[in-house]
C-alpha positions as a Markdown table, in Angstrom:
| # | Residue | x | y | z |
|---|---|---|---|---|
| 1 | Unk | 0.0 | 0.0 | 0.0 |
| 2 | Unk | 1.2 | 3.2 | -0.8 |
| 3 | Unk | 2.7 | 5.4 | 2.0 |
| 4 | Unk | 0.3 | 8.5 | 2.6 |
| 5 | Unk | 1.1 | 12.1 | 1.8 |
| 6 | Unk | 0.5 | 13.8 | 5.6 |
| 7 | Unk | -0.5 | 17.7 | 5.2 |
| 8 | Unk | -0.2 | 19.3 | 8.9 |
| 9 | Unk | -2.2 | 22.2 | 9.9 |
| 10 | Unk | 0.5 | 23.7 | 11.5 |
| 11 | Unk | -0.6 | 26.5 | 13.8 |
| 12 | Unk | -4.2 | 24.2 | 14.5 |
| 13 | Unk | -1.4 | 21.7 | 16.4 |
| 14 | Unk | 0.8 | 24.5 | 17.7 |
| 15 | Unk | -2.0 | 26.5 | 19.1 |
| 16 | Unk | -2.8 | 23.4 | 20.8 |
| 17 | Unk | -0.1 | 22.4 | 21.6 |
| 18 | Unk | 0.0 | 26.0 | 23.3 |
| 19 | Unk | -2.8 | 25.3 | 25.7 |
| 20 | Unk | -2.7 | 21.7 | 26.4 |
| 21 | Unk | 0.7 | 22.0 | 28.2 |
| 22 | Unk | 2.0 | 24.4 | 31.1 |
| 23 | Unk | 3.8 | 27.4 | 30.4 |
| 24 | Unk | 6.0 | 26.0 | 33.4 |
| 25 | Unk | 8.2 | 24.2 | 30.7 |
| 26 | Unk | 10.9 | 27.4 | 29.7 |
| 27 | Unk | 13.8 | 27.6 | 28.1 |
| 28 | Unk | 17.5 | 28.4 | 30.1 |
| 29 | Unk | 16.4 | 32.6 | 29.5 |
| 30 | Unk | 12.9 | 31.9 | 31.0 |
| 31 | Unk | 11.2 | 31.7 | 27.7 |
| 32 | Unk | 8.1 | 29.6 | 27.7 |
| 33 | Unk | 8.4 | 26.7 | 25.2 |
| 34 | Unk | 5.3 | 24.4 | 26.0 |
| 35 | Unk | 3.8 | 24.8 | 22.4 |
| 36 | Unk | 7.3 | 24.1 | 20.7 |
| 37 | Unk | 7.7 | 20.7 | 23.0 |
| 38 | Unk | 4.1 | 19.9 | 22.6 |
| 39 | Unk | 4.2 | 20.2 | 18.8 |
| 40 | Unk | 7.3 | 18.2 | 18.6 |
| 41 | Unk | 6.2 | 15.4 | 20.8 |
| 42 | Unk | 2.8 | 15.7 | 18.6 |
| 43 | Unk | 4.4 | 15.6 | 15.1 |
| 44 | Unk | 7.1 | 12.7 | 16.5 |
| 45 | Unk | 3.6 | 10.5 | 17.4 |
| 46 | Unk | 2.3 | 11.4 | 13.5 |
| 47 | Unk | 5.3 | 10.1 | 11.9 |
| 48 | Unk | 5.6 | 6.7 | 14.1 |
| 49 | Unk | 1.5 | 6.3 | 13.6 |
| 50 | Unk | 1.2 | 7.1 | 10.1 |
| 51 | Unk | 4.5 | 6.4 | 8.5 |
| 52 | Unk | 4.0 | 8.9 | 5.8 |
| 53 | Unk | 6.0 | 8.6 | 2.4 |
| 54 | Unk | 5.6 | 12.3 | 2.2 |
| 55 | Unk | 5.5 | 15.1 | 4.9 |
| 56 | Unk | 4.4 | 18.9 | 4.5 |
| 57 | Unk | 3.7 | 20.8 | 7.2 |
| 58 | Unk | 1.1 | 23.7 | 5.7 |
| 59 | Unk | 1.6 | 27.3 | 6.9 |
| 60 | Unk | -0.7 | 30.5 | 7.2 |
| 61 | Unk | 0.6 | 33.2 | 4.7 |
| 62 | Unk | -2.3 | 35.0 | 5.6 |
| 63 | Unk | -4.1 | 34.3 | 7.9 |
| 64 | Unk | -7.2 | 36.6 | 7.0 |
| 65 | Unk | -6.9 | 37.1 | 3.6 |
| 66 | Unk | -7.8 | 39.8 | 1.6 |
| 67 | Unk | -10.4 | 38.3 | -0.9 |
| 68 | Unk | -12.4 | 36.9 | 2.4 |
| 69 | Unk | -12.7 | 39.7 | 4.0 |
| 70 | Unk | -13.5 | 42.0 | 0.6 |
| 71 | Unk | -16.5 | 39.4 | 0.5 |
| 72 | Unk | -17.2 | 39.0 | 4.2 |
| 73 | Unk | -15.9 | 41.9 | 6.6 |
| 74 | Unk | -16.5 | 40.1 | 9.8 |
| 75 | Unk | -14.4 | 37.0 | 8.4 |
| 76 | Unk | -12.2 | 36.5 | 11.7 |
| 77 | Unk | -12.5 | 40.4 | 12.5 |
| 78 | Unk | -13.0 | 39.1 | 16.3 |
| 79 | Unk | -9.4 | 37.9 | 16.0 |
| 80 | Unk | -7.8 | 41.1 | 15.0 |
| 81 | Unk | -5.3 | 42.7 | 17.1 |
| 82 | Unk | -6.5 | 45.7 | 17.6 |
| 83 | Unk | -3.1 | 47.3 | 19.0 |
| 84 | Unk | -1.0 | 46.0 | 16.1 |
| 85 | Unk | -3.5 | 46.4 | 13.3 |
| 86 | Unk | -6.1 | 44.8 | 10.7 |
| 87 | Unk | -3.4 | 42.2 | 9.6 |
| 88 | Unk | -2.2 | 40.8 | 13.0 |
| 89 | Unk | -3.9 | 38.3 | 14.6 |
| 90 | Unk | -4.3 | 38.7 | 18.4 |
| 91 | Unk | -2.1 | 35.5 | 19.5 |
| 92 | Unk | -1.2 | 35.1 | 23.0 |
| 93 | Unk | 1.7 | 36.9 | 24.2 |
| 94 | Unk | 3.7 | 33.8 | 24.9 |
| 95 | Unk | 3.1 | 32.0 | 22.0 |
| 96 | Unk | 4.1 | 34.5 | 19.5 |
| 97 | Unk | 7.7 | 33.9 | 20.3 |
| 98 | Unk | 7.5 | 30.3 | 20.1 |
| 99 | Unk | 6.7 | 30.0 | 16.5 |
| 100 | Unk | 9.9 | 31.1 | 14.7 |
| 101 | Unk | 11.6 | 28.1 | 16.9 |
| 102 | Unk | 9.3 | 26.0 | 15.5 |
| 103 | Unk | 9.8 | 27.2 | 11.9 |
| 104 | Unk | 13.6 | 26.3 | 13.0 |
| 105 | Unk | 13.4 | 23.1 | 13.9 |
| 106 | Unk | 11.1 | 21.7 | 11.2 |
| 107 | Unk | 14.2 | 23.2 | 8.5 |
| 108 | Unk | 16.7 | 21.2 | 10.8 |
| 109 | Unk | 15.0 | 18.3 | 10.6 |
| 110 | Unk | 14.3 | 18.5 | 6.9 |
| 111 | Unk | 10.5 | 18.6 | 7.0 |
| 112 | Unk | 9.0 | 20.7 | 4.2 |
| 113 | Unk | 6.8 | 23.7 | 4.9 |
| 114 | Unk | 4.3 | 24.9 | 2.6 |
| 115 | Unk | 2.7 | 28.7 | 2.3 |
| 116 | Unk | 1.5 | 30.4 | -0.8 |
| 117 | Unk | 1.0 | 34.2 | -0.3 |
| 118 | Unk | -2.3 | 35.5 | 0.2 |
| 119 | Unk | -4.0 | 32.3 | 1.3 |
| 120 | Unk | -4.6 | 30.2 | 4.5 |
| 121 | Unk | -3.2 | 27.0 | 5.4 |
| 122 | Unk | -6.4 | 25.4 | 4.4 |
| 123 | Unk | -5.9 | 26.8 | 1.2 |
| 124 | Unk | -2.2 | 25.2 | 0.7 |
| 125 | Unk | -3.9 | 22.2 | 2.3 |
| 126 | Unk | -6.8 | 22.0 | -0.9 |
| 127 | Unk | -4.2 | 22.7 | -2.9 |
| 128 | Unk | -1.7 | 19.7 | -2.1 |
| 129 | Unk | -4.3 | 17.5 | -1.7 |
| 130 | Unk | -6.0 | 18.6 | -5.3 |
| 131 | Unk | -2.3 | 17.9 | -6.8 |
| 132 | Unk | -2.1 | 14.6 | -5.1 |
| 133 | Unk | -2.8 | 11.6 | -7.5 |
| 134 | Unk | -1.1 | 8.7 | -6.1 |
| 135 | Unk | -0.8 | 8.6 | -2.5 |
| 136 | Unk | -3.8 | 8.5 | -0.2 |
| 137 | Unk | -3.9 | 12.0 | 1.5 |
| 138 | Unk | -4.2 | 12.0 | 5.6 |
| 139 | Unk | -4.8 | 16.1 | 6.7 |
| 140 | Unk | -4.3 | 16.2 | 10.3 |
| 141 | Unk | -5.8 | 19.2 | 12.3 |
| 142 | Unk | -7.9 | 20.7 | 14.8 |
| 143 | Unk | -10.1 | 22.6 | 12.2 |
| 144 | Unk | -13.4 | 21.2 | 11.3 |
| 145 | Unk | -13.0 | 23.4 | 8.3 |
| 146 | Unk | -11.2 | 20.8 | 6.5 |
| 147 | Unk | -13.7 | 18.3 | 6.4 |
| 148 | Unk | -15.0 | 19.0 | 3.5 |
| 149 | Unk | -11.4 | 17.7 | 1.6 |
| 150 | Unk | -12.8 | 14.2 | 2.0 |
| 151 | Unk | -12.8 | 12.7 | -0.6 |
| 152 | Unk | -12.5 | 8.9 | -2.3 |
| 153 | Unk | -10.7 | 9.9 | -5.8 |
| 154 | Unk | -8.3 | 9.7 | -7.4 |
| 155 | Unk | -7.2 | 8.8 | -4.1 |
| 156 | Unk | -8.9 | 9.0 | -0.9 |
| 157 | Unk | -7.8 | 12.0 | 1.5 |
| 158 | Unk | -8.6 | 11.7 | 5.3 |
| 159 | Unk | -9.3 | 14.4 | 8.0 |
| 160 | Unk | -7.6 | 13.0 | 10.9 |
| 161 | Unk | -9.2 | 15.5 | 13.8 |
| 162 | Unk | -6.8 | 16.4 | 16.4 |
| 163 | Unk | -9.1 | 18.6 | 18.9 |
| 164 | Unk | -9.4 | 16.6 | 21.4 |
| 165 | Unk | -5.6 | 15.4 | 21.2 |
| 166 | Unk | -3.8 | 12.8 | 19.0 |
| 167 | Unk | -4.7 | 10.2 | 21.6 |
| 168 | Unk | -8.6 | 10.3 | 21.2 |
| 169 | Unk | -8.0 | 11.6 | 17.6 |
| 170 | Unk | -10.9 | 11.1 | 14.7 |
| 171 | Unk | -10.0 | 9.5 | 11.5 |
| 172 | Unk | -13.2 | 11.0 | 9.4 |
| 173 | Unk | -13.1 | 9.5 | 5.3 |
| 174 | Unk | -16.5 | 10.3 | 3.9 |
| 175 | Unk | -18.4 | 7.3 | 5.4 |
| 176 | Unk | -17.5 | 8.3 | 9.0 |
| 177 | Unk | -18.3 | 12.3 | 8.0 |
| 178 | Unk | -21.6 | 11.3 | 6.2 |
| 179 | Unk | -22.6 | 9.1 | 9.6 |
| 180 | Unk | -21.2 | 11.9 | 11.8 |
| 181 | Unk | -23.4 | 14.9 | 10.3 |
| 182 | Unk | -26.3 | 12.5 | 8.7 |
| 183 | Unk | -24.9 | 13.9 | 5.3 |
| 184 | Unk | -25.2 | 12.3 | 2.2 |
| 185 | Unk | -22.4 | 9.8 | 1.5 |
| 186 | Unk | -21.2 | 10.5 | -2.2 |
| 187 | Unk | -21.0 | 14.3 | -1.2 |
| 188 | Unk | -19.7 | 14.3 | 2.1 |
| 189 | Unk | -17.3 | 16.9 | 1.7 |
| 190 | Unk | -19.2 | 19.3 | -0.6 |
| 191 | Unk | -22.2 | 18.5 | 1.9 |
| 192 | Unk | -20.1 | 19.6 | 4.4 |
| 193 | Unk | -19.1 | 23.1 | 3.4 |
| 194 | Unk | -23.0 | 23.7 | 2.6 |
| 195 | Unk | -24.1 | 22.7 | 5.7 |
| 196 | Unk | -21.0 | 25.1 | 7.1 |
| 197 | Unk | -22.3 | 27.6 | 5.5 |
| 198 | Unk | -25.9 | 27.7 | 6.9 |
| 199 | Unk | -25.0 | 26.8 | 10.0 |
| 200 | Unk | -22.4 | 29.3 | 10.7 |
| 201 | Unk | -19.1 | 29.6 | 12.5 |
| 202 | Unk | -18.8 | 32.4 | 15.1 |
| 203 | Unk | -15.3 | 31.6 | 15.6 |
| 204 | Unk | -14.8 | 32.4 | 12.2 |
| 205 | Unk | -17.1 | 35.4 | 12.0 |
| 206 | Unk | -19.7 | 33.6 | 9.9 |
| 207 | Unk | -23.4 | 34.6 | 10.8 |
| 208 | Unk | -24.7 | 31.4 | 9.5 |
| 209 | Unk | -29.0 | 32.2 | 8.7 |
| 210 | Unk | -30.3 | 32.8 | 11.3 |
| 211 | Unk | -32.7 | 30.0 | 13.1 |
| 212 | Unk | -30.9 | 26.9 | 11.0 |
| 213 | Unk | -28.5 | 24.8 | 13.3 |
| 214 | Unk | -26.3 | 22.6 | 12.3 |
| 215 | Unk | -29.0 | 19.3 | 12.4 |
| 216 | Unk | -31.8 | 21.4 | 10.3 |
| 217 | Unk | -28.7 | 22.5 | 8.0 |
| 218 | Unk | -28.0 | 18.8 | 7.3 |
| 219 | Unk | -31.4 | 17.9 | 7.1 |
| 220 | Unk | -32.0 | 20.4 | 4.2 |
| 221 | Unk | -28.6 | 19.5 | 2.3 |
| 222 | Unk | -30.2 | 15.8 | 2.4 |
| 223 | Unk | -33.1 | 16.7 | 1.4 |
| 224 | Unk | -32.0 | 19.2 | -1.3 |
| 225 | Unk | -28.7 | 17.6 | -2.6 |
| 226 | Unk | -26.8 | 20.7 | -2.3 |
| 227 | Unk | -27.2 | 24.5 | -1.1 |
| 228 | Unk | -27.1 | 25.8 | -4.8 |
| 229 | Unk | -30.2 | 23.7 | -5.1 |
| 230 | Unk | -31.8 | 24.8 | -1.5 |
| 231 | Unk | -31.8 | 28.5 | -2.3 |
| 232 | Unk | -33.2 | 27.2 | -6.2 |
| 233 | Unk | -36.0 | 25.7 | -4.4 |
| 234 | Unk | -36.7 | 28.5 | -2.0 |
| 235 | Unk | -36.4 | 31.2 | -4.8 |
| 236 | Unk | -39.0 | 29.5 | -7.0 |
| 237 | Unk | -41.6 | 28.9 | -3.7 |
| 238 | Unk | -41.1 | 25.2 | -4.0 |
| 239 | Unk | -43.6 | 24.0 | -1.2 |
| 240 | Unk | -41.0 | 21.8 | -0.1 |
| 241 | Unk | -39.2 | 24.5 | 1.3 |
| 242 | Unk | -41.1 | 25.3 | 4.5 |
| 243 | Unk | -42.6 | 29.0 | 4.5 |
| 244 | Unk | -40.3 | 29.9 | 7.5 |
| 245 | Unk | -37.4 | 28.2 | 6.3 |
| 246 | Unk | -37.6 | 30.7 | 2.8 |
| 247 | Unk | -38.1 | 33.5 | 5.2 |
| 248 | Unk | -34.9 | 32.8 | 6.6 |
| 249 | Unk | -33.0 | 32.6 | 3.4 |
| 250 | Unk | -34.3 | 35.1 | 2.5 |
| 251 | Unk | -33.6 | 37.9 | 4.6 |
| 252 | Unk | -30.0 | 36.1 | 4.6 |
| 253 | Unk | -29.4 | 36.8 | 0.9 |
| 254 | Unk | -26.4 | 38.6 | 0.7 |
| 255 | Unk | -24.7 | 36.4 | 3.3 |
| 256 | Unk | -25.6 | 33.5 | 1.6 |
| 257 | Unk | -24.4 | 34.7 | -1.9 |
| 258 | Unk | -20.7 | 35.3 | -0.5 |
| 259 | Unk | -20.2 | 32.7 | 2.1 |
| 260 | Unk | -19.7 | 29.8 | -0.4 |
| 261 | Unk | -16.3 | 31.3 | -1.4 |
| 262 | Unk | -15.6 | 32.3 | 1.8 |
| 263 | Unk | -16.2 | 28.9 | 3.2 |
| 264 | Unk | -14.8 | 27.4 | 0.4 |
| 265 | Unk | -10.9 | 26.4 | 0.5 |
| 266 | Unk | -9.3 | 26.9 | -2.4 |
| 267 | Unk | -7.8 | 24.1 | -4.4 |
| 268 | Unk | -5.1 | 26.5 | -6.7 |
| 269 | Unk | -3.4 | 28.3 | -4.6 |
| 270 | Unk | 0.5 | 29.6 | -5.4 |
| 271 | Unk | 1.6 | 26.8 | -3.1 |
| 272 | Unk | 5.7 | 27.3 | -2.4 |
| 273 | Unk | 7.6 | 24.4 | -0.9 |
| 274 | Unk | 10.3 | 24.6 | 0.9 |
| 275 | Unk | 11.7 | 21.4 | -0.5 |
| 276 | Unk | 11.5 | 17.5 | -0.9 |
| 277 | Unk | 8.0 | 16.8 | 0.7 |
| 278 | Unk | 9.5 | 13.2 | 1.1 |
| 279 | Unk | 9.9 | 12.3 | 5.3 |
| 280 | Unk | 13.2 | 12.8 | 5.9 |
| 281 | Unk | 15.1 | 9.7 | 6.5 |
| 282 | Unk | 17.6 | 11.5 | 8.7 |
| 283 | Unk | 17.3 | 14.9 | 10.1 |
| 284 | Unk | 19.0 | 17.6 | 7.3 |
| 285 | Unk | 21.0 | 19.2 | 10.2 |
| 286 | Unk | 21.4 | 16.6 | 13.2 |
| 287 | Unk | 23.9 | 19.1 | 15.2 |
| 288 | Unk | 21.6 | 21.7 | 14.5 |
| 289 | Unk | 18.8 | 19.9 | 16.2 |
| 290 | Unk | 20.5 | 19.6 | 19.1 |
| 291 | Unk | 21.6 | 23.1 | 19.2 |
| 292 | Unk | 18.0 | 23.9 | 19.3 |
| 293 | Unk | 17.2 | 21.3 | 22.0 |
| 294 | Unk | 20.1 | 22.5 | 24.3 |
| 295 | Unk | 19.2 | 26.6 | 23.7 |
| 296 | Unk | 15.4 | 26.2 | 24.0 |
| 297 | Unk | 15.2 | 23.1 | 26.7 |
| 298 | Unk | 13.2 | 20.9 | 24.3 |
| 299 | Unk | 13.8 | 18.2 | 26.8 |
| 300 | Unk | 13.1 | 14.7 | 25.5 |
| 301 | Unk | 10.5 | 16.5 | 22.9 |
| 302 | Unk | 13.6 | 16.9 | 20.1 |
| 303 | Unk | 14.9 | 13.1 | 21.0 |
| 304 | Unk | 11.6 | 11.4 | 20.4 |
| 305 | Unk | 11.7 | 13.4 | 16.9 |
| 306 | Unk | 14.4 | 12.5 | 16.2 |
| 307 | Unk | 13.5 | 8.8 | 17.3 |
| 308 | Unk | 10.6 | 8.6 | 15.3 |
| 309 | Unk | 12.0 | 9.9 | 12.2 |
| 310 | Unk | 14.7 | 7.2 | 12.2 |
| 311 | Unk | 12.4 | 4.6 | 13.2 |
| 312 | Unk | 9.7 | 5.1 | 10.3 |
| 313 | Unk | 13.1 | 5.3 | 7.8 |
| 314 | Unk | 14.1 | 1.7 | 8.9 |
| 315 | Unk | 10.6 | 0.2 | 8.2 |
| 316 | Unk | 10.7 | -2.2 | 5.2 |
């Protein structure tokens, strides 16, 4: 079987990373390092479970982009720092530093990154997984946004859900999305962003209509097919669309005709890599590795990396 292509959401298993564990764990000069040793001992667990043949780990060139927000103002507006301007997101102030060492020691261990300017990491995530044609695709994350990349051809691609942890994670293909959100099988993932779409996401600033949760949102993509065929139906006074439901759509118009392509992630993007996106079989810079380990206290977070790199690379 062929060895999957793993896509990481980066900052979905940083951030987590980030709250999960104390910011007790510091480096020599005090600096907190919880979400850099969490991340590593994360990404080491990826690699032994999934043996990937290929490794990216996706990054967020912009992490509100411009063409969202020109359709949807309030598109993560609740995220915006309000002290550092429209284009910085409000992180916490301990985290903020731990990022660039993270960057660091994914180049020293020879893991590809991924960013294309002016898009999301979901966006280099559609991308990569559109290009893929030969290895199953396995996108690991904390987002629900990416469910709707499952998918069974030309290869099947994979959410593996990482919010709860990588212990108790999900492994969602479109039969376990379909039974999860009672959404039709052969659409799962297009079902998916149209039931995303009515429902709403406040964390991402999306309004949603007003009165449809996320069971009556599923209910209507079943019923329907597909939004573009809901708001067909409700247009035309279809009596299958109940009265108050075409109320609703209706006074949610000019939501509705944006949030599809805000919703939507992209699957073109101006994806750059960094380099191979084969798992390394050795780290690229071993002494440089353990610089990092010895200036930022990574513990035993860098040695199980480093473990688990070398293990997967002497699997026959």
């Amino acid at each position: 079987m062929t060895a999957p292509l793993v896509l990481l959401d980066t900052a979905s298993l940083y951030f987590r990373s980030f709250h999960a564990l104390p910011e007790s764990l510091r480096a020599h000069d005090g600096t907190p390092v919880n979400a850099v040793r969490g991340f590593a001992d994360t990404l080491a667990r990826i690699i032994l479970d999934r043996s990937p043949g290929k490794l990216v780990a996706c990054l967020d060139a912009d992490w509100r982009p411009q063409f969202r927000v020109d359709l949807l103002p309030s598109y993560k507006a609740h995220r915006v720092d309000s002290d550092a301007g429209d284009t910085v997101e409000e992180v916490p102030d301990t985290l903020g530093p731990q990022v660039p060492i993270i960057l660091e020691l994914l180049d020293a261990m020879g893991i590809c990154t991924a960013e294309a300017a002016g898009y999301e990491a979901d966006d280099v995530i559609g991308t990569l997984t559109a290009r893929e044609t030969a290895a199953p695709v396995e996108i690991v994350t904390g987002d629900r946004d990416l469910f709707q990349l499952v998918r069974s051809a030309p290869t099947p691609a994979t959410v593996i859900y990482v919010g709860r942890g990588w212990a108790k994670a999900e492994i969602l293909g479109e039969r376990e999305l379909a039974d999860k959100y009672a959404l039709p099988f052969d659409t799962a993932g297009a079902a998916y962003a149209d039931m995303s779409v009515l429902r709403g996401d406040p964390s991402d600033g999306l309004p949603g209509v007003p009165g449809i949760g996320e069971k009556t949102a599923a209910k209507l993509i079943v019923q329907f097919g597909s939004l573009a065929e809901l708001l067909h139906a409700a247009r035309a006074g279809e009596p299958s669309v109940p009265a108050k439901t075409r109320a609703r759509l209706a006074e949610a118009a000019d939501y509705l005709t944006v949030a599809p392509r805000v919703v939507g992630v992209v699957r073109d993007a101006p994806v750059h890599l960094s380099g191979d996106q084969a798992t390394p079989a050795a780290p690229a810079d071993p002494a440089r590795v353990g610089r990092l380990a010895e200036q930022w206290n990574l513990g035993g977070s860098a040695d199980r990396l480093l473990d688990a790199v070398r293990t997967v690379s002497a699997r026959p």
